[in-house]
DRENDO-1510 file (C-alpha; in Angstrom, 1 decimal, always signed):
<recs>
REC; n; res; u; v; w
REC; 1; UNK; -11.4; -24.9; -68.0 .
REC; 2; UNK; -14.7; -25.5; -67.2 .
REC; 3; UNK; -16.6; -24.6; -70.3 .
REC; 4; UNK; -14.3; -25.9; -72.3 .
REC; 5; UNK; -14.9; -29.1; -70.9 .
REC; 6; UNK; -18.6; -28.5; -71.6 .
REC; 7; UNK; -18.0; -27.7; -75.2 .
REC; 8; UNK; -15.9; -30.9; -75.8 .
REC; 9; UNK; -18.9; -32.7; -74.3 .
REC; 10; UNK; -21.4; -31.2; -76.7 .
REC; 11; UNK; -19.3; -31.6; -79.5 .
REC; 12; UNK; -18.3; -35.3; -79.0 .
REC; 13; UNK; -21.7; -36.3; -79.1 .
REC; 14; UNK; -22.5; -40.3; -78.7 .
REC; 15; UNK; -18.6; -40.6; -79.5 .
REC; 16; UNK; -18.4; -39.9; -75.6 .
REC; 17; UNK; -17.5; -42.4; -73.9 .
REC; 18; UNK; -18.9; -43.4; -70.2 .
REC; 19; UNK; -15.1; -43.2; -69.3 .
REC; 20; UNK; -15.1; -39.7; -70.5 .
REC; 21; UNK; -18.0; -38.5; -69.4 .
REC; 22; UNK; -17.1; -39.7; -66.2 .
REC; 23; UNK; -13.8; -37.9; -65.8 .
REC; 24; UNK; -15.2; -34.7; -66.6 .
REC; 25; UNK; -17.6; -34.5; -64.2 .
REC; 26; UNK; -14.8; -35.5; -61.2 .
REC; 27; UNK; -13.2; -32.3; -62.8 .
REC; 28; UNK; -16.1; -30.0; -63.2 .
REC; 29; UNK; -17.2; -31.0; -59.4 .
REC; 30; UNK; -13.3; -30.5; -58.5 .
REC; 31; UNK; -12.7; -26.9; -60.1 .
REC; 32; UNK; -16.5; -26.0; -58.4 .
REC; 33; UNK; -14.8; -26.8; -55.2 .
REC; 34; UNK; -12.3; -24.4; -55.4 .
REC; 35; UNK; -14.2; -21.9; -56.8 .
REC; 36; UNK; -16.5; -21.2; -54.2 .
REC; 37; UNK; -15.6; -18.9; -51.2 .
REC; 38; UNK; -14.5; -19.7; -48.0 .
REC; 39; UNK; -17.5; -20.2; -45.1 .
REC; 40; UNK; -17.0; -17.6; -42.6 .
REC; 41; UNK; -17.2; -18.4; -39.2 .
REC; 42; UNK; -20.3; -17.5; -37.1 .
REC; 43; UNK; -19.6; -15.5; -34.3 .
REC; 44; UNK; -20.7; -16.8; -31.1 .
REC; 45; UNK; -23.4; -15.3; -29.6 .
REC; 46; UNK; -22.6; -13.2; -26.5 .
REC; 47; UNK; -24.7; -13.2; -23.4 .
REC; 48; UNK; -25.2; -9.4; -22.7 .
REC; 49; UNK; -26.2; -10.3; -19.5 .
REC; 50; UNK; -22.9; -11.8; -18.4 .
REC; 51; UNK; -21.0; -8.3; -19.0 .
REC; 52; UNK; -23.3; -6.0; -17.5 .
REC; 53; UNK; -24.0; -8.8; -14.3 .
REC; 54; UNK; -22.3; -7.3; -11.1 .
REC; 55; UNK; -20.0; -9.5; -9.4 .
REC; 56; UNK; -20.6; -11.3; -6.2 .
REC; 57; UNK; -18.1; -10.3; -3.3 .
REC; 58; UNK; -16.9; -14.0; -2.9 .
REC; 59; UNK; -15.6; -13.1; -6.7 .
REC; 60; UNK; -14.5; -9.6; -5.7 .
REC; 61; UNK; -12.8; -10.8; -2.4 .
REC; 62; UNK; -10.7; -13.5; -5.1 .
REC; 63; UNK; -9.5; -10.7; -6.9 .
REC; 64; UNK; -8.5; -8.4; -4.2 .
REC; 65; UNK; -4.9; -8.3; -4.4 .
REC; 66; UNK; -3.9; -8.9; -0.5 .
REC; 67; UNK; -0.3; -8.2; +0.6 .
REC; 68; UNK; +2.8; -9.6; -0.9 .
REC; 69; UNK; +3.8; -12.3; +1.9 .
REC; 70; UNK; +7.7; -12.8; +1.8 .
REC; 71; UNK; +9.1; -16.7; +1.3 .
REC; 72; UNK; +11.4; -15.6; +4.8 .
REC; 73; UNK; +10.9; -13.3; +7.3 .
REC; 74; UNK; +14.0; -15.0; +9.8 .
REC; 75; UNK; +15.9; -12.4; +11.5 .
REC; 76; UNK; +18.6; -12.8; +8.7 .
REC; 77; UNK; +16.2; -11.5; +6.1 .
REC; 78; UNK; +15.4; -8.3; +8.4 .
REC; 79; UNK; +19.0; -7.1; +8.3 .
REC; 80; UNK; +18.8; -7.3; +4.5 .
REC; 81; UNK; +15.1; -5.7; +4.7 .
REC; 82; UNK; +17.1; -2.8; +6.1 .
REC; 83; UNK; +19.5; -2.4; +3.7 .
REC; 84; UNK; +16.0; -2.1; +1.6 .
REC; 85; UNK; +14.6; +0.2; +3.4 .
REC; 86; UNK; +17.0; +2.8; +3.4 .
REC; 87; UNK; +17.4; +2.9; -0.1 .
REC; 88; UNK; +13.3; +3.5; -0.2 .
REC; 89; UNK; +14.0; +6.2; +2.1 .
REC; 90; UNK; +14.6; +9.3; -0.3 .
REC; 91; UNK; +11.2; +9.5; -2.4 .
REC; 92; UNK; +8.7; +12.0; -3.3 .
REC; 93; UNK; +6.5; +10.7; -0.9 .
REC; 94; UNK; +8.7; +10.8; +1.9 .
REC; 95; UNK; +9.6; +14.5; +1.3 .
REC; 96; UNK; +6.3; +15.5; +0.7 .
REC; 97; UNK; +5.5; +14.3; +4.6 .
REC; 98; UNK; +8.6; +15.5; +5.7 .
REC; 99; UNK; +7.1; +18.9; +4.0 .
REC; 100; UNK; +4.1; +18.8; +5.7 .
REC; 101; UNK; +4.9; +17.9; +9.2 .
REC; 102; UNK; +7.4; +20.2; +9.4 .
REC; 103; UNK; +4.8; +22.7; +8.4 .
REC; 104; UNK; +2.6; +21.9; +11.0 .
REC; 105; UNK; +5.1; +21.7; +13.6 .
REC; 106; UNK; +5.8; +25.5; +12.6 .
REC; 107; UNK; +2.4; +26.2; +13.0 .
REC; 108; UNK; +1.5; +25.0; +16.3 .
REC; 109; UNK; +4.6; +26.3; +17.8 .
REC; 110; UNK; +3.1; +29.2; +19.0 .
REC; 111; UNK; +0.9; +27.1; +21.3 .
REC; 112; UNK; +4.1; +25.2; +22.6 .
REC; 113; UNK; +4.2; +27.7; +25.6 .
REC; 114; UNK; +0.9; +27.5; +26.3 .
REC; 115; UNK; -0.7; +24.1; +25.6 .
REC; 116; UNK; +0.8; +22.0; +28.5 .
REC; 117; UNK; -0.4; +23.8; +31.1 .
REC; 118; UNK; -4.0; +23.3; +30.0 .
REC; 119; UNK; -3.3; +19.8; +29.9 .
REC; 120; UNK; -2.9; +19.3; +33.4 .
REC; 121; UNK; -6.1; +18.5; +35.0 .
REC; 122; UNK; -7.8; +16.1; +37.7 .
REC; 123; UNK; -6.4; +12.9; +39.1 .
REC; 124; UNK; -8.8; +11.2; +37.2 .
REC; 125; UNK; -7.1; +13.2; +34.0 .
REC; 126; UNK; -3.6; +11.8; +35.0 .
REC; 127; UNK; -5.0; +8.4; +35.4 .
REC; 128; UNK; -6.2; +8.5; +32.1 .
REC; 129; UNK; -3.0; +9.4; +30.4 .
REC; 130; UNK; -0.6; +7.5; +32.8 .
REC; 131; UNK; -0.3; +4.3; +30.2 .
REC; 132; UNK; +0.7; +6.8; +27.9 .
REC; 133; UNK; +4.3; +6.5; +28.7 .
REC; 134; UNK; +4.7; +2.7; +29.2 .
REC; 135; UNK; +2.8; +2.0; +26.0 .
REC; 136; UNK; +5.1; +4.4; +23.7 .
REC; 137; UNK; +8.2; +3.4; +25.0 .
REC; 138; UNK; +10.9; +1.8; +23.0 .
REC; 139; UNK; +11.1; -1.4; +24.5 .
REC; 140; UNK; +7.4; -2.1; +25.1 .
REC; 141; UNK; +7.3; -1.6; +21.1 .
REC; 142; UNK; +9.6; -3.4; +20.0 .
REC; 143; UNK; +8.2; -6.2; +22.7 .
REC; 144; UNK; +4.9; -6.2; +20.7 .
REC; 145; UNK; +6.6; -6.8; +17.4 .
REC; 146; UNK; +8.9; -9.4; +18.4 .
REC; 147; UNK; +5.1; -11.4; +19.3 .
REC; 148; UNK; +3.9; -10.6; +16.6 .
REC; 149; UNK; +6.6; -12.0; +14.9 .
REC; 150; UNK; +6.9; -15.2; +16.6 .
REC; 151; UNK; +3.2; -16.3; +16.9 .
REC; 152; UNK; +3.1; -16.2; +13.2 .
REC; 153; UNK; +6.1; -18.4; +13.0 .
REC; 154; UNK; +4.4; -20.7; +15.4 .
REC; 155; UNK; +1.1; -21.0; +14.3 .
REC; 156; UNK; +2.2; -20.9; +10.7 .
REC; 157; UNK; +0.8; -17.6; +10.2 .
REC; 158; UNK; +3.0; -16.0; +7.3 .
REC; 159; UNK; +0.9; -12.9; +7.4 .
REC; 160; UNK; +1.3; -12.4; +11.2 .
REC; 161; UNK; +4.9; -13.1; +11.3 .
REC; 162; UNK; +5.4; -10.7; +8.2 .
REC; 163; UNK; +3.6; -7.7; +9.8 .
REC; 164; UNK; +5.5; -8.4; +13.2 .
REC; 165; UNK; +9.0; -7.9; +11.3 .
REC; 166; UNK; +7.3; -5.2; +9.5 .
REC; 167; UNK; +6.6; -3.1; +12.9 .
REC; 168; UNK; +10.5; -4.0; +13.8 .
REC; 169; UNK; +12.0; -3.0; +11.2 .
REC; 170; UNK; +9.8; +0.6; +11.5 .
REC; 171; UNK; +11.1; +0.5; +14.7 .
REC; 172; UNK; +14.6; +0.2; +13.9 .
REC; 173; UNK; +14.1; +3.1; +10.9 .
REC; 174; UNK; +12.3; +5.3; +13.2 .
REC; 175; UNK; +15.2; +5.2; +16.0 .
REC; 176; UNK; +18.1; +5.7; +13.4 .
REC; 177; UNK; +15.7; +8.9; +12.2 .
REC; 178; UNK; +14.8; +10.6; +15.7 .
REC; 179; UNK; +18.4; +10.7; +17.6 .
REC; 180; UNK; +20.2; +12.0; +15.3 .
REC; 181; UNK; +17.6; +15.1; +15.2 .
REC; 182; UNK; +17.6; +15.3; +18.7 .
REC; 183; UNK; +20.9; +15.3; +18.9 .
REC; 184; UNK; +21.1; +17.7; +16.3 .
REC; 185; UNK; +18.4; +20.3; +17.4 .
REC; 186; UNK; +19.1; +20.1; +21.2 .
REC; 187; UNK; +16.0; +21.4; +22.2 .
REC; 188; UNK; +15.4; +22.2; +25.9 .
REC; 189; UNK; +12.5; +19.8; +27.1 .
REC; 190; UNK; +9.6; +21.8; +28.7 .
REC; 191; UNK; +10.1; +20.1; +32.5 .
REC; 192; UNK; +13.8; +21.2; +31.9 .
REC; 193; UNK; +14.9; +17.7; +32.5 .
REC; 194; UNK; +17.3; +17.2; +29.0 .
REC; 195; UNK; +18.2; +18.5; +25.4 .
REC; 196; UNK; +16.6; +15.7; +23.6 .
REC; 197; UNK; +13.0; +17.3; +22.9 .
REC; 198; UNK; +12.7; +17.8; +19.5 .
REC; 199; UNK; +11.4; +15.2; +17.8 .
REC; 200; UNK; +8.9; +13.0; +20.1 .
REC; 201; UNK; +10.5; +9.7; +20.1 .
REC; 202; UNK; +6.7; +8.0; +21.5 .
REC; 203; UNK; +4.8; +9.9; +19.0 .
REC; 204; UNK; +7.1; +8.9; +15.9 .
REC; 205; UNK; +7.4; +5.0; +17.5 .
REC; 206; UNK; +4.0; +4.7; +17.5 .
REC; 207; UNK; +2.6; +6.7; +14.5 .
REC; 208; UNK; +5.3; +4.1; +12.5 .
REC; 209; UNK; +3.4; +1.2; +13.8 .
REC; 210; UNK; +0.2; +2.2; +12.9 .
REC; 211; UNK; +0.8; +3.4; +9.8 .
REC; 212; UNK; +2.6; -0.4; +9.1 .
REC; 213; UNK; -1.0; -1.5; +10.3 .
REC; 214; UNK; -2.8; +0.7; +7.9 .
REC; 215; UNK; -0.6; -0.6; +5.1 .
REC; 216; UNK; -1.3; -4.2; +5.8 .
REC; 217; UNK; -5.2; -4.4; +6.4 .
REC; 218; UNK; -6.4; -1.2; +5.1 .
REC; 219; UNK; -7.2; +2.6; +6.7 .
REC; 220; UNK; -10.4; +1.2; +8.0 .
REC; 221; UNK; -8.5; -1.3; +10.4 .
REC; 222; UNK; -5.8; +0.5; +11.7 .
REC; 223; UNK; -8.4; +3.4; +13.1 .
REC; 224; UNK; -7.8; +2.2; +16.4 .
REC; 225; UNK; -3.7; +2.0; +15.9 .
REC; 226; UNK; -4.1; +6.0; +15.1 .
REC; 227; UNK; -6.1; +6.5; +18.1 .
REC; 228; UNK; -3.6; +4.7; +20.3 .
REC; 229; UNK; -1.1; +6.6; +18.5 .
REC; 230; UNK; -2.6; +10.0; +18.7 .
REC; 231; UNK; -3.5; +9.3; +22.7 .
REC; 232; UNK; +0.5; +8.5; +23.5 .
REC; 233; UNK; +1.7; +11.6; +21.3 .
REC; 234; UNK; -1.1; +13.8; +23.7 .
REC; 235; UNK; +0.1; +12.4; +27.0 .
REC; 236; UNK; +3.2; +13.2; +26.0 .
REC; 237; UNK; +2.0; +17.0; +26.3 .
REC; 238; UNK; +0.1; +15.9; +29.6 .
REC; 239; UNK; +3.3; +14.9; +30.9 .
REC; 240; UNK; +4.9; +17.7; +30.2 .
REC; 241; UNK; +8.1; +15.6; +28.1 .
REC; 242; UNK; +7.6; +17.7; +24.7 .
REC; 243; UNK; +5.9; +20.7; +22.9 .
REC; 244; UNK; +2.9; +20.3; +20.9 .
REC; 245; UNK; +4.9; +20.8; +17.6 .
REC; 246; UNK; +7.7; +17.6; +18.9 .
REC; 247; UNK; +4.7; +15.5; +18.6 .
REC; 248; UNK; +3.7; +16.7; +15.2 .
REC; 249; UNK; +6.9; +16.5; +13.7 .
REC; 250; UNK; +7.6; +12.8; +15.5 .
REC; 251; UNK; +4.2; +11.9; +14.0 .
REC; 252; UNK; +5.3; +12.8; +10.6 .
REC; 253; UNK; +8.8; +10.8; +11.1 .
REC; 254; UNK; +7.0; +7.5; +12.2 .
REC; 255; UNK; +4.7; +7.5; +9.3 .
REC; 256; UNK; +7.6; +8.3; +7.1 .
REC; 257; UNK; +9.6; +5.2; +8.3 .
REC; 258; UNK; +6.4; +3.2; +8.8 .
REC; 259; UNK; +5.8; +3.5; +4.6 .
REC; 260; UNK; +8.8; +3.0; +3.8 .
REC; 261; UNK; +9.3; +0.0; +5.4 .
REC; 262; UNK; +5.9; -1.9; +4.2 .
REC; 263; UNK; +7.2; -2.0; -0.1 .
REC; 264; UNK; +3.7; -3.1; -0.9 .
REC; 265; UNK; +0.2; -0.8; -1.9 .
REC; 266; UNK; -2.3; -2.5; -0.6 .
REC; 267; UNK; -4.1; +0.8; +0.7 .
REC; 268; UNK; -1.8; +3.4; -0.8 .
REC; 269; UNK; -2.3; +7.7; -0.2 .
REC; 270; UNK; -0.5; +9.8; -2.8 .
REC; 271; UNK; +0.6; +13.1; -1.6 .
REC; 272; UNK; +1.0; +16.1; -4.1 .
REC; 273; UNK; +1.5; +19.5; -3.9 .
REC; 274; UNK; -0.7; +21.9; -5.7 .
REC; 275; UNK; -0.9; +25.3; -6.5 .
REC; 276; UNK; -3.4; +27.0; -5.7 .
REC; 277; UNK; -4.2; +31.4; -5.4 .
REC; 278; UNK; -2.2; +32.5; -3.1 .
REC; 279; UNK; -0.2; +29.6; -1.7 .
REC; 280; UNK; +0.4; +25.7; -2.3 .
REC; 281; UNK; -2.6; +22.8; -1.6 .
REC; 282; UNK; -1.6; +19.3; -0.7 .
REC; 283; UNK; -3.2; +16.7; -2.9 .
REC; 284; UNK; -4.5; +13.4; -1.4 .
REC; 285; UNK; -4.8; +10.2; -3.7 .
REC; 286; UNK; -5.7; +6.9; -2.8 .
REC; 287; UNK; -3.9; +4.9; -5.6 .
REC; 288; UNK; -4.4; +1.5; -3.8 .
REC; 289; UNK; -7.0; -1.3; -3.5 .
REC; 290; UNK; -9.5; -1.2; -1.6 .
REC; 291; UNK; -9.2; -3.3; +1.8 .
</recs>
């Protein structure tokens, strides 16, 4: 179209008229237009600065994903946490430290006759482990929970009041786990007094708290909730209530319920087996955030 505009042009000679001339060079300018290719966009420069620059730990502590706090934690929602919790109850997890205490438990049991005795000690040893009792009993547990619980309701402290229904519930689970397998296994008590040995109900109580602890602030914060933990399950020996391998197996049934009860990974271990020459390894994974 364009050069044959041109020749018409060259051919009209002064018989072109302004009008003419005019139009055709609307056109030419028109069909130039269209002819020439799209601009392409610039891309923007990128600062390579801003990728490789390390964040600042008020930008890291934003993104930290912090515990799930429920909309209600009233004793009406516990009930239905319940329900919850026993359908989280049969897991790979679970089994796995099912797998492993009872493991344990079969290999300290050779020191069940023998350990007690060498626990006994001084009156300053007996002192030492006399709060053992009082602080791993049921009631004094579920005491602590139930304040946890209702300071956070008080205060309007949704994180407090969700880890205090989070230790009852554990609580709750790891009763509804231990009788039953005492009342199953009927093991004789060392001090002869019952048939209600096997599992430690003080050691699984308490090992269920603290591991609801480690799953709301992290492993680093709920050191002293193990140690406290670990101190009741060895005055139980002290005592003379249960065998070194009821306190290893209650431990494992505590932190059973005590997982299964807390449905957020804030600071999550993977267990899995592994084979290995000669027998099966046990894989440890932390699959959470960092707390």
């Amino acid at each position: 179209m364009l050069v044959i505009t041109l020749v018409t042009l060259a051919l009209s000679g002064p018989a072109v008229t302004p009008q003419i001339a005019q139009a055709a060079a609307v056109e030419v300018q028109s069909i130039q237009q269209q002819q020439q290719p799209p601009q392409e966009q610039q891309p923007q420069a990128v600062d390579p600065d801003a990728q490789t620059k390390p964040k600042s730990p008020s930008d890291q502590k934003a993104e930290a994903k912090e515990p799930p706090t429920p909309e209600h934690t009233g004793f009406r929602a516990l009930f239905h946490n319940l329900v919850e919790d026993y359908q989280h109850l049969p897991s790979k997890q679970n089994l796995y430290l099912a797998g492993i205490g009872g493991g344990l438990a079969l290999a300290a049991h050779p020191a069940d006759r023998t350990l007690n005795a060498r626990m006994l000690g001084s009156s300053a040893v007996d002192a030492f482990y006399k709060p053992g009792h009082i602080f791993g009993d049921t009631p004094e547990q579920v005491a602590l929970s139930i304040g946890t619980y209702a300071f956070g309701r008080m205060f309007n402290e949704p994180k407090a009041s969700h880890l205090g229904m989070d230790l009852l519930q554990a609580q709750i689970l790891t009763e509804s786990l231990i009788e039953p397998l005492k009342f199953a296994t009927r093991r004789q008590r060392p001090d002869l007094s019952n048939h209600q040995s096997f599992p430690s109900g003080h050691a699984a109580i308490t090992f269920a708290g603290a591991t609801v602890l480690e799953r709301h602030v992290g492993w680093r914060y709920s050191l002293l909730g193990y140690g406290i933990a670990t101190y009741v399950a060895t005055s139980r020996l002290h005592d003379n209530r249960h065998y070194l391998s009821d306190v290893v197996f209650g431990a494992a049934v505590g932190s059973i319920a005590g997982r299964t009860v807390v449905h957020h990974a804030s600071d999550y271990w993977a267990l899995s087996p592994v084979s290995v020459p000669g027998g099966v390894a046990v894989m440890v994974t932390r699959t959470g955030g960092a707390q």
